[in-house]
N, C-alpha and C positions, 0 to 999 in steps of 0.2 A: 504494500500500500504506500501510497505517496501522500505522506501529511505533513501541513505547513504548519507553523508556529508563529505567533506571532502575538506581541505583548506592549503594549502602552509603558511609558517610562516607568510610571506608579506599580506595575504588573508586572514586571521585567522579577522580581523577586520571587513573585509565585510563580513564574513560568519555569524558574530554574528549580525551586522545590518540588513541581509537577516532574519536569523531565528528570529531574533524580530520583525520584519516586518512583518511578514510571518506565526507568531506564534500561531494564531487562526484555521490555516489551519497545519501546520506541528505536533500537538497534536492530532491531528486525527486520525496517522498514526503510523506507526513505525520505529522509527528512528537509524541509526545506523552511526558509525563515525571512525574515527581515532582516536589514543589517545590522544592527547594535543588539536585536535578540540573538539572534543565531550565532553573533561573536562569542553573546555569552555563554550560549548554552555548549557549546564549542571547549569555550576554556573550563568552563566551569562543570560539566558530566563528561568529556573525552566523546561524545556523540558525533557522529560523522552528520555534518549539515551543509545543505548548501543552500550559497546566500545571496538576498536579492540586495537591492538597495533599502533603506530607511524606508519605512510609512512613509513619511513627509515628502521626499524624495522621490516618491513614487514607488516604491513595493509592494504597497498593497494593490496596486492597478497590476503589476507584473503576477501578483499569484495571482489574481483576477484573472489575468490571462489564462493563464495555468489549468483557474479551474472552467475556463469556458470551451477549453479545447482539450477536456477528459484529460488532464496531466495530474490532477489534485484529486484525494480522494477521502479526505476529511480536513477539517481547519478547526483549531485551536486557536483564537484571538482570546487574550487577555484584555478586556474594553477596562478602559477609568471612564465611569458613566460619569463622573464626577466633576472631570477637568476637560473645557472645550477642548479640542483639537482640532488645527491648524485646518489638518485633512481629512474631517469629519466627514465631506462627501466624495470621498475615495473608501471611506469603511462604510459608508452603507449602499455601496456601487458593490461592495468585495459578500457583504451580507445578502443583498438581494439574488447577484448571481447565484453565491451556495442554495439558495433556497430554489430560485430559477432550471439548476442543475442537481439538485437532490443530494446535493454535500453536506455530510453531518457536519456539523456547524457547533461550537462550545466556545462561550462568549463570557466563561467563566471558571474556575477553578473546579468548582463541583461539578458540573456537567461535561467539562474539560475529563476531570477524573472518571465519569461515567463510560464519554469515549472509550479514553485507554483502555479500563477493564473491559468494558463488551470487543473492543479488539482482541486482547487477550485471550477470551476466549471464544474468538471465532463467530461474534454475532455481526461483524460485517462482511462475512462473506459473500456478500450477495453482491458486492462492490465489484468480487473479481467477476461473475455473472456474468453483472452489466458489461464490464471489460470485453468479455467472449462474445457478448451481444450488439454491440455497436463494433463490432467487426466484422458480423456474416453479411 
C-alpha cells in the first residue's frame, strides 16, 4: 500500500508518536510525506519515506496528484483545526479528492491509529482489488 503522511506544525509530534507506534506495520508499505514531516519521521523512526515539498509549498497538491491518479492508497493528515493555514485551500482540494476517490482519509491521531491497525490486519485489502480492477 502506498500511504502519505502528513502533519501541520502543531501535529508534527503526534505524527512521529503515531509512526513509532505504528512502525512494525508502516515499513511494510510505502510511504510518502510532506517535506518537514517526512524529514522527521525519517530521522526520527529510521522509516524509508519519500518526500514531497512542504504543504505550503505545495505538497499537499503533489499527493493530490498522487491520489487522483491511483498512486495513494490511504492518507494520514495531522489537521491543527485550531490555527488558520496559509494553505487551507490546498487541504481541503487534498480532503475532497480522498473522498472523490474513496481514500481512507485520518484527519486525526485516533482515527489515524484506526487506519494503521485495520491495515495491520488486513481490513484494506480491498484496496489491492480495486488495484487489479482498474486494470482489466
Amino acid at each position: 500500500m502506498n500511504i502519505a503522511l502528513i502533519a501541520h506544525d502543531k501535529k508534527k509530534d503526534d505524527m512521529i508518536k503515531l509512526a513509532l507506534a505504528y512502525r512494525n506495520i508502516l515499513k511494510n508499505h510505502n510511504l510518502y510525506a510532506t517535506g518537514t514531516t517526512g524529514k522527521r519521521i525519517i530521522e526520527e523512526t529510521g522509516l524509508k519515506v519519500t518526500r514531497f515539498k512542504s504543504g505550503p509549498l505545495g505538497g499537499d497538491q503533489q499527493i493530490g496528484a498522487f491520489v487522483s491518479e491511483d498512486k495513494i492508497d490511504m492518507v494520514i493528515f495531522l489537521r491543527d483545526p485550531l490555527t488558520p493555514q496559509p494553505h487551507e485551500p490546498d487541504v481541503s482540494a487534498l480532503i475532497r479528492l480522498s473522498d472523490v476517490y474513496e481514500i481512507p482519509l485520518a484527519t486525526n491521531i485516533g482515527t489515524g491509529e484506526l487506519l494503521l491497525r485495520g491495515l495491520g490486519e488486513g481490513f484494506l485489502d480491498w484496496r489491492n482489488a480495486h488495484h487489479l480492477c482498474s486494470r482489466l
